[in-house]
ZABA-789490 format. One record per residue (C-alpha): x, y, z; residue in three letters. Coordinates in pm, whole numbers, plus 50000, padded with zeros to 5 digits. Last residue first. Layout:
# residues N
XYZAla
...
END
This chain:
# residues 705
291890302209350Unk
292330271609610Unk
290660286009897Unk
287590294109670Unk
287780261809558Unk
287370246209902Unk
284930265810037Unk
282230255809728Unk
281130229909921Unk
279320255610179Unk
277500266609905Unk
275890303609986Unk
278490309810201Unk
281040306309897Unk
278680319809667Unk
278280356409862Unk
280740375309676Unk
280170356609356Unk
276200362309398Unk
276710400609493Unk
278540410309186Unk
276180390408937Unk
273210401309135Unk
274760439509089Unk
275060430608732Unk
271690418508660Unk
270510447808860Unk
269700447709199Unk
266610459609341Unk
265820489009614Unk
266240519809406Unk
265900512209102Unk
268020483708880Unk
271030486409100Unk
274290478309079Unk
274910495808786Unk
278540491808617Unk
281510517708581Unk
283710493108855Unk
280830491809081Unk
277790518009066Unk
274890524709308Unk
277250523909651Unk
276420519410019Unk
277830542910238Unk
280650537410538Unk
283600532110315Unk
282350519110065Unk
279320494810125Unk
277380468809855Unk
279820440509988Unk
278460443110364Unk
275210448410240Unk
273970416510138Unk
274190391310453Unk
274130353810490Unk
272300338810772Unk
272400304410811Unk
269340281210905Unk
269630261011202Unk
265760265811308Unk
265880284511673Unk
269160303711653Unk
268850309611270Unk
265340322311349Unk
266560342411589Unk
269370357911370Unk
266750364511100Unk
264210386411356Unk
267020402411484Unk
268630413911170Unk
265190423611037Unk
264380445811346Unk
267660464211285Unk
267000471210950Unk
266370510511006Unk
269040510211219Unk
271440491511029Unk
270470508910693Unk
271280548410879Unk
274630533211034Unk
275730521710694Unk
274970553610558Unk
272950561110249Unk
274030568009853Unk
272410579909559Unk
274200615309571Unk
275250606009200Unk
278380627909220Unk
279760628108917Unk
276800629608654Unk
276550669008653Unk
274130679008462Unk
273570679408073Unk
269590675908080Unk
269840641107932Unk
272790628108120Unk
271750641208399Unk
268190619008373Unk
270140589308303Unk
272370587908617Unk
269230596008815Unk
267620563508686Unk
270270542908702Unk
271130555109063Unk
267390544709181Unk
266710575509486Unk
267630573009847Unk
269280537509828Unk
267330508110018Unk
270030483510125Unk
269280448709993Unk
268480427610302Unk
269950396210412Unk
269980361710252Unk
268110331010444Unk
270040298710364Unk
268360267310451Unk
269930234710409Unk
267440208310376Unk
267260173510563Unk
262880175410541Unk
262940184910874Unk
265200215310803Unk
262790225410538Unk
259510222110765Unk
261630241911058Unk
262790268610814Unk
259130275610718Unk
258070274511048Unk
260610297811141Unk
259440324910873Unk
256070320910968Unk
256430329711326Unk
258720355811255Unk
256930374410989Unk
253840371611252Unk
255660386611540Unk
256650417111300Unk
253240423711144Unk
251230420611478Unk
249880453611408Unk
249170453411076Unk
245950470311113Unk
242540465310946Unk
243030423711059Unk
241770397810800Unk
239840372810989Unk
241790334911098Unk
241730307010849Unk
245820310310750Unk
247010330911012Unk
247180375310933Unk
250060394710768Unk
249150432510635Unk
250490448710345Unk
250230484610250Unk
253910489210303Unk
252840519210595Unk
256150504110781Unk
253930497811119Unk
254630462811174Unk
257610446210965Unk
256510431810665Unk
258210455110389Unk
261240454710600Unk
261740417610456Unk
262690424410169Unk
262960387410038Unk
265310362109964Unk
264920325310058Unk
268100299609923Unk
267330262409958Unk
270140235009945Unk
269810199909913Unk
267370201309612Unk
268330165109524Unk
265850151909777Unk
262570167209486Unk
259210149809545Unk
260170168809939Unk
260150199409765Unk
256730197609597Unk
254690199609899Unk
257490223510049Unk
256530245209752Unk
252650239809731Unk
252750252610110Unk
254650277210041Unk
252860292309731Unk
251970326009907Unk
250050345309630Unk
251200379109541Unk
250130411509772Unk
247290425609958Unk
245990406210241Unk
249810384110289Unk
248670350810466Unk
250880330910734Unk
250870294610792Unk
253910291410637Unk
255910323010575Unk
257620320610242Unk
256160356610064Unk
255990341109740Unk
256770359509348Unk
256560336409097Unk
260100318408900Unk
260960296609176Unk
264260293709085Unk
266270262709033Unk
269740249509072Unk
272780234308873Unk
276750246909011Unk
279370240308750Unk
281080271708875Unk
280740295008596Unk
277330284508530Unk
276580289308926Unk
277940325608845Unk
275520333608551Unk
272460318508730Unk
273210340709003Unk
273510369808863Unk
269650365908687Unk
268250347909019Unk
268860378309226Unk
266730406209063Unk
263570377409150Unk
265180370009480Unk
264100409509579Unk
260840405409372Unk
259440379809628Unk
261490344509750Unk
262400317409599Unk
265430302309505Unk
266200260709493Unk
270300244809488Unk
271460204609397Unk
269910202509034Unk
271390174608862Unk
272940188208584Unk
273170197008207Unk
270580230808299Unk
273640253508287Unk
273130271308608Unk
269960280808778Unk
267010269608554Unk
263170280908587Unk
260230269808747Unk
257090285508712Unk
255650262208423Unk
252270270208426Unk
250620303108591Unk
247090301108809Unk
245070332108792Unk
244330343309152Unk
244820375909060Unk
248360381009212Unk
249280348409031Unk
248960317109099Unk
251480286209094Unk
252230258208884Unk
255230232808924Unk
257100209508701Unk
258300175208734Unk
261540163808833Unk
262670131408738Unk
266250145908559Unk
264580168108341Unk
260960154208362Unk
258840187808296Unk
262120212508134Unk
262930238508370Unk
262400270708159Unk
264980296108074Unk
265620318708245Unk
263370357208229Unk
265400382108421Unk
263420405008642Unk
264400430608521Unk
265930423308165Unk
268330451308110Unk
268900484908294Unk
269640503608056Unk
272670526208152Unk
273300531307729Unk
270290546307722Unk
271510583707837Unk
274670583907570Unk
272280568107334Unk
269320593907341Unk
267460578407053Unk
267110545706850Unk
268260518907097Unk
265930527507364Unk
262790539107179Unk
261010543307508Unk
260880504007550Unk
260550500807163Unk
256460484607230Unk
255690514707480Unk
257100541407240Unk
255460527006950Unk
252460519707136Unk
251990555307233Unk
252810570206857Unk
250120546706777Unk
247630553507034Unk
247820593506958Unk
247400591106568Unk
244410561606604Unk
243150582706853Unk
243430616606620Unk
241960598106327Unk
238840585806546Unk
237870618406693Unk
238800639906325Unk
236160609706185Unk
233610613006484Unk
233620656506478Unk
233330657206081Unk
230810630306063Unk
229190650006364Unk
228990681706197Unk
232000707106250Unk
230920736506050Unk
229230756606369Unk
232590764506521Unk
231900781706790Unk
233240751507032Unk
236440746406784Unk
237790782806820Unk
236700784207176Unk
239160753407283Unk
241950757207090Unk
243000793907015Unk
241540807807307Unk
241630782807564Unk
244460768707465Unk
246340799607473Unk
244900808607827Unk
245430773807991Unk
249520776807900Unk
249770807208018Unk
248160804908290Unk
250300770108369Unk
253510784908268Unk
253160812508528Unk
252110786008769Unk
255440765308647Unk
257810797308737Unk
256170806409024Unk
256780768509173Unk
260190764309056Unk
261470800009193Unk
259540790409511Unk
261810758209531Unk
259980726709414Unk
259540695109665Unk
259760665309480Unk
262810673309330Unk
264920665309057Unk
265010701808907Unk
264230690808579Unk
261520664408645Unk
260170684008901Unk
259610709308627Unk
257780682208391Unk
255650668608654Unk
254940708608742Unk
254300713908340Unk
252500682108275Unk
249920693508571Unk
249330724008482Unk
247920718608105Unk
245150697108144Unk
243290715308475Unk
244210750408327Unk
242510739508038Unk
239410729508171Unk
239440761808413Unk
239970786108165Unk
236420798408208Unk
236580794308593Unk
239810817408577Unk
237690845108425Unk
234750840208667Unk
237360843208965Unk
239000876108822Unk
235270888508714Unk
233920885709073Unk
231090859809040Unk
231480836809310Unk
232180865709559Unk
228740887109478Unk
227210846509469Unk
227990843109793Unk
227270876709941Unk
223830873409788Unk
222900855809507Unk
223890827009238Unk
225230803009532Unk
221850783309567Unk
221940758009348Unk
225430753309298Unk
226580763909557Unk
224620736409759Unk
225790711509527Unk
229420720109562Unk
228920715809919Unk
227910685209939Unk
229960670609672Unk
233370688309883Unk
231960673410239Unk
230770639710123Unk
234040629209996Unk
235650618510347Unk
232240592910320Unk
233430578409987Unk
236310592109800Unk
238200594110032Unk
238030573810433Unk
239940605010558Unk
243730586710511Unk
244510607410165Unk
243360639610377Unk
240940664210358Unk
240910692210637Unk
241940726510408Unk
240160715710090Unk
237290699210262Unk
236400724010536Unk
236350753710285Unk
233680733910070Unk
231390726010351Unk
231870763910467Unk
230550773010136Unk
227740755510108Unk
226820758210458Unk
227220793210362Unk
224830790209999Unk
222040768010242Unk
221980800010480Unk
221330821410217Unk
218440797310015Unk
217030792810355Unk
216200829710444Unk
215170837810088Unk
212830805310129Unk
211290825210450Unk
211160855410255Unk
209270845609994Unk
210130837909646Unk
212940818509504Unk
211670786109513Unk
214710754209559Unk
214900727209386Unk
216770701209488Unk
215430673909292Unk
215270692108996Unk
216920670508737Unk
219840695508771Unk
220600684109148Unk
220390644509028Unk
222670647008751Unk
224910666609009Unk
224550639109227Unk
225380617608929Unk
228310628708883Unk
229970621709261Unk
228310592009290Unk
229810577408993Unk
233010580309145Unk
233490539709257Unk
232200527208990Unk
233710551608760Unk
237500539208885Unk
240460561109019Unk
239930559909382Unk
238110532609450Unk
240780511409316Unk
243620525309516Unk
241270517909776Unk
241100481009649Unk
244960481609645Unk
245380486909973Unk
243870451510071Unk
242240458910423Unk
238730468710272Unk
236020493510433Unk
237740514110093Unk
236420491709848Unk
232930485510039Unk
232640523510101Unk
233320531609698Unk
230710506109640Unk
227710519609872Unk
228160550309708Unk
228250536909340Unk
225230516309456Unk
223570545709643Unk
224000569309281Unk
222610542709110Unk
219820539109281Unk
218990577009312Unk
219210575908893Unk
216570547308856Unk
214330561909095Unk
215020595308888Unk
213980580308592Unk
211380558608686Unk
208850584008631Unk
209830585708241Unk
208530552308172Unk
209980527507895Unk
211330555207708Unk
212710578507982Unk
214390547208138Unk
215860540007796Unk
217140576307740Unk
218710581308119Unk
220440545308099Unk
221780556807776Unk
222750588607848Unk
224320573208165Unk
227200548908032Unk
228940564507765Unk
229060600007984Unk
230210581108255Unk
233300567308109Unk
234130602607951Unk
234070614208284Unk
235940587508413Unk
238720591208180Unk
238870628208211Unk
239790623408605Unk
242360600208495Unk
243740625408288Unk
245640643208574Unk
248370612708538Unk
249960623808236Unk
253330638608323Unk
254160609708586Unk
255900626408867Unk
253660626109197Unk
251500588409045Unk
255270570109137Unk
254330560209482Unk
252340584009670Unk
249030600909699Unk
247270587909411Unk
248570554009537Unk
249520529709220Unk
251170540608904Unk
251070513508684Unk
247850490908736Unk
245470519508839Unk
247140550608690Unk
246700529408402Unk
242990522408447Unk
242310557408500Unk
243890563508177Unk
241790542607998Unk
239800570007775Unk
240630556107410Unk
243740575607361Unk
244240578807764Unk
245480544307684Unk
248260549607425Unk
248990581307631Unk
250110564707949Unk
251820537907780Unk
253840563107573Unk
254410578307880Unk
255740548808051Unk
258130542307766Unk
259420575707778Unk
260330571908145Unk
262160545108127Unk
264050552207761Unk
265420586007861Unk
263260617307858Unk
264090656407767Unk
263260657207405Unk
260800629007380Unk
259270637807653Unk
258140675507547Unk
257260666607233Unk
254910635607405Unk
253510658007650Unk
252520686607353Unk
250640659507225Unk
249000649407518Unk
248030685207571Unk
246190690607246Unk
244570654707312Unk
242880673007601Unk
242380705607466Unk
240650697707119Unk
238460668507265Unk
237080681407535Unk
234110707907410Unk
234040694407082Unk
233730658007124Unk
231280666307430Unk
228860687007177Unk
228980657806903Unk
228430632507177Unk
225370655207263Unk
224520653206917Unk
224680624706769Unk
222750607507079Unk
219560628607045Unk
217390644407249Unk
214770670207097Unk
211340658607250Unk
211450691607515Unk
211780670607835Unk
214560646007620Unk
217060680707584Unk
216070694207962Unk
217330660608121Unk
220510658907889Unk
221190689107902Unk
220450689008333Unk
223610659508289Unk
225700679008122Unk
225770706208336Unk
224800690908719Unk
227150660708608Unk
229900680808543Unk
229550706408815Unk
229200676109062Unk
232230658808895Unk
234330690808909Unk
233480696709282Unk
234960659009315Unk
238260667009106Unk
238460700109375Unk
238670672409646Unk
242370672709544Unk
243310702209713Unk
242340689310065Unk
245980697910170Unk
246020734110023Unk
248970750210104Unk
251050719010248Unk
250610700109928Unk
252670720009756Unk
252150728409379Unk
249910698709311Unk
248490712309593Unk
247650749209506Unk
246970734909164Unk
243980713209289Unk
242610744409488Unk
242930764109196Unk
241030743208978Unk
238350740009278Unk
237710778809283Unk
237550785408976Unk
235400764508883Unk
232920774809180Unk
233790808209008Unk
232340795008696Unk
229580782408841Unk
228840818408965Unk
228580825208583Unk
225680807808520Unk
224170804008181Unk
221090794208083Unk
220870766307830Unk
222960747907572Unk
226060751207773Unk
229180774007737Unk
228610790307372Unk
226180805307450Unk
227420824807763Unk
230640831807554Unk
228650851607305Unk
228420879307542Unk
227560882307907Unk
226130914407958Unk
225260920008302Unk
221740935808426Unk
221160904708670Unk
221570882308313Unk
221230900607982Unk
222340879407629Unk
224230887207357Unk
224190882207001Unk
220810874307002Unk
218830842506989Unk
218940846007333Unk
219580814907560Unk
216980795907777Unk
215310796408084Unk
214300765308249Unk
216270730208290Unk
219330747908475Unk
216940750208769Unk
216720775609017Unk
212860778909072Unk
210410805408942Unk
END
């Protein structure tokens, strides 16, 4: 006899015997097949891990590896069905996707719903439009691809708050589960000994992949290999692999006895080492993965006896591993939701008892009235299971695409909240007409490579000769909106380069927008009316050892795995660029930094407003002393390159500070749009405070006024 979920079967009775326990009509209804409940406590045991960090990190800080022990249990489940299903001649498509309709289905779209109540009560128009994106793509199982292009780092960035970010995990599941039935059934057609072959290859190309995306410098590619099924399918289809029987393991003899034990500790201490020594730097999910899939497959196979399996299947740990789906879906909207509230990252204890609490709670209702119900039901046929799938999509992705389409349903609900919108960011101008004046347009690429007609937009009226250019990255972006508006007020014409550029020449940004300096200054000197060129960027965001994700390197030279030489290389390009425009007879104007406030004031004003707190003391602000250290390195790096190129200097923050902090709000008006870019009123208020410098001929009239 071998441990193998492809032999053995389930009773025809009632209730079934294993090791002299009872274990009910649950155990049939689990799997198709033998049921083992020290999987369960493996369940267990990686659900709580991942709440113990969503809670605080700090208790568990490998936490998250408990998504990889669910892949292996996944795979080793579904996948040995699959396996033992086409062995016996009695596989078929309708089905298994007939079983996996009603064993995730219910739960998962149970606690979208319940999101959505939930957000549209206590959400303004920002975050509710989000969430509405969020569920109009976990709808059709996308939501890895959201938390992709929307939220960014797993482990920082905006993926902490956002209600509906556990689903990812789901959405590569459900991904895989497309994908590998029919791999498995065509290989088992055409010749059934290729299947493993087939399988083992796969599993070393997903491997392979997820070390290729993560060997690279560009941050975004590990962001990449995070959330996406090539990069995971490793993970699944070792389990795949374990149930097919390639880690078999006899049960008899002492000598195998001997192994089987001391393969269940390494098991064990595999696991243990990955949820306390993890980490978001360890080279995850590829080789800093290895421990947690490891040792979940280890467990797995040979964690049903001895001490191991005594601990794995305790009753309180086999209890939790049953509510372990649910408890997955349903804790993570309440924290997000509770740090919501509170306005915290970090929860106080009260917080953090009060959302586990919640969470069981939560998991054990849905469980019991949503997720059993529906498994045992025996009436749902796969017409029934297919149609309820497709109406309940179509029901989810259209209350999602209402909410992303109405921007969060800004001017229909929550008015006193929505009236802070902040509007158009970045502002769209209008278009520089090809020819206007002799000037002909420009194209550019974007982050993709993709290339993007008609980039240039008007400063100003547009009646004029243009005299002013604006380019920078998302910081001159926020700018150009204000700006327009005052040059139209003083009969000023100018353009904006309307793509993001980092203007260093000679210098290369590995994981950001494409630098379009070269085709600038190419096209600048087709254009001597352009007398005076504005460059705004945050430049802190380049600076050597900020953690930004980006790293500088020379045009034609290797991409570095540090950034190192970040700050000499911002400075090299940067006074190039000044030197090429200065040659050319252009008037360079470098603008300061935007002070970086502590959290976005629009945002925070809105979320008072909609839980009825206190909206008088915004707390948004930072010292002056606190930005001009932290910017210190910028300051020097612009006043040499004024000293060395003749470009001026104008600075940002002087008019942004009151009385020794730096302000959100001027005169009952945002300043900013988040927490580092202006709004099209704070770019209003900065341009007319800064025009004068700006346009050294506009001295004279602000003398006279």
């Amino acid at each position: 006899m071998t441990i193998n979920i492809l032999r053995g079967g389930v009773s025809s009775s009632s209730e079934i015997t294993l090791r002299g326990r009872k274990c009910g009509d649950y155990a049939q209804q689990v799997i198709r097949g033998r049921y083992f409940p020290h999987i369960d406590g493996i369940r267990a045991i990686a659900v709580l891990a991942v709440l113990l960090y969503h809670l605080e990190d700090g208790w568990c800080p490998g936490g998250f590896t408990g998504v990889d022990i669910f892949f292996v249990i996944s795979g080793y489940l579904i996948g040995g069905g699959i396996v033992r299903d086409l062995r016996e001649g009695k596989f078929s498509f309708a089905d298994f996707y007939t079983r996996r309709i009603k064993r995730i289905m219910p739960a998962y779209f149970a606690v979208i719903t319940a999101t959505l109540l939930v957000g549209l009560s206590i959400y303004h128009y920002e975050p509710l439009a989000s969430l509405g994106n969020a569920a109009l793509r976990s709808s059709y199982f996308f939501a890895n691809f959201f938390c992709y292009k929307f939220l960014g780092d797993y482990f920082a960035g905006d993926a902490g708050t956002h209600p509906l970010m556990n689903l990812w995990s789901l959405s590569v599941e459900e991904q895989f589960y497309i994908i590998v039935p029919l791999v498995v059934f065509l290989t088992w057609k055409l010749r059934r000994s290729c299947v493993l072959p087939a399988l083992l290859f796969l599993l070393i190309i997903s491997y392979i992949d997820a070390e290729r995306l993560l060997a690279s410098p560009i941050i975004r590619h590990h962001v990449k290999a995070f959330y996406f099924l090539e990069a995971r399918a490793w993970e699944l289809l070792s389990g795949v692999l374990l149930a097919w029987g390639l880690f078999n393991v006899p049960e008899r003899g002492v000598s195998a006895r001997k192994w089987a034990f001391a393969g269940a500790w390494i098991g064990v201490f595999s696991i243990v080492a990955s949820l306390c020594f993890a980490n978001s730097g360890g080279h995850f999910p590829g080789a800093g993965a290895l421990c947690a899939v490891a040792g979940s497959g280890l467990l797995i196979g040979l964690g049903e006896r001895g001490w191991v399996g005594s601990f794995l299947t305790m009753k309180p740990l086999v209890w939790v591993g049953r509510i372990s789906y649910s408890l997955y879906l349903w804790h993570w909207p309440i924290i997000a939701f509770t740090r919501y509230c509170y306005g915290e990252e970090k929860l106080p204890m009260g917080a953090i008892l009060l959302a586990s609490v919640l969470s069981f709670f939560s998991a054990y209702l849905s469980w019991r009235y949503i997720e059993m119900p529906i498994r045992r039901n025996k009436e749902i046929t796969t017409r029934k299971a297919i149609g309820g799938l497709v109406v309940v999509c179509a029901l989810v992705a259209g209350i999602g695409g209402l909410l992303q389409r109405t921007n969060g349903l800004v001017y229909y609900i929550h008015s006193d909240a929505n009236q802070y919108e902040s509007l158009n960011f970045p502002p769209r101008l209008r278009k520089w007409q090809d020819g206007h004046h002799g000037i002909c347009q420009m194209d550019s690429l974007d982050e993709k490579g993709n290339r993007i007609h008609n980039v240039l937009e008007v400063l100003g009226k547009g009646e004029g000769k243009p005299s002013v250019f604006l380019m920078g990255d998302s910081h001159a972006e926020a700018l150009k909106g204000g700006l327009s508006h005052v040059f139209s007020e003083h009969g000023i014409e100018g353009i904006a380069f309307g793509s993001k550029t980092c203007p260093l020449y000679g210098i290369e940004v590995a994981n950001t927008f494409h630098n379009s300096i070269r085709e600038i200054l190419s096209w600048l000197e087709k254009v001597p009316s352009l007398k005076t060129v504005i460059i705004m960027c945050r430049w802190d965001t380049r600076l050597s050892g900020n953690h930004s994700g980006q790293i500088l390197y020379r045009v034609n030279q290797p991409v570095p795995h540090d950034d190192a030489a970040n700050t000499f290389l911002l400075e090299e390009g940067l006074t190039e660029t000044c030197r090429r425009l200065r040659d050319m007879g252009r008037d360079v104007v470098l603008v300061g930094p935007v002070p970086l406030l502590k959290l976005s004031p629009g945002t925070e004003l809105r979320r008072r407003i909609m839980l009825g707190c206190d909206t008088s003391h915004i707390g948004e602000a930072i010292s002056l002393r606190e930005f001009e250290m932290k910017e210190s390195p910028v300051f020097q790096i612009l006043q040499r390159v004024s000293a060395a190129t003749g470009a001026r200097v104008v600075l940002v923050h002087p008019y942004l500070e009151q009385k020794g902090y730096f302000r959100g709000f001027y005169r009952n008006k945002l300043l900013y749009h988040d927490d580092n870019h202006l709004s099209y009123d704070g770019a209003e208020y900065v341009s007319s405070c800064i025009l004068s410098k700006l346009i050294p001929l506009m001295d004279h009239k602000f003398h006279a006024m």
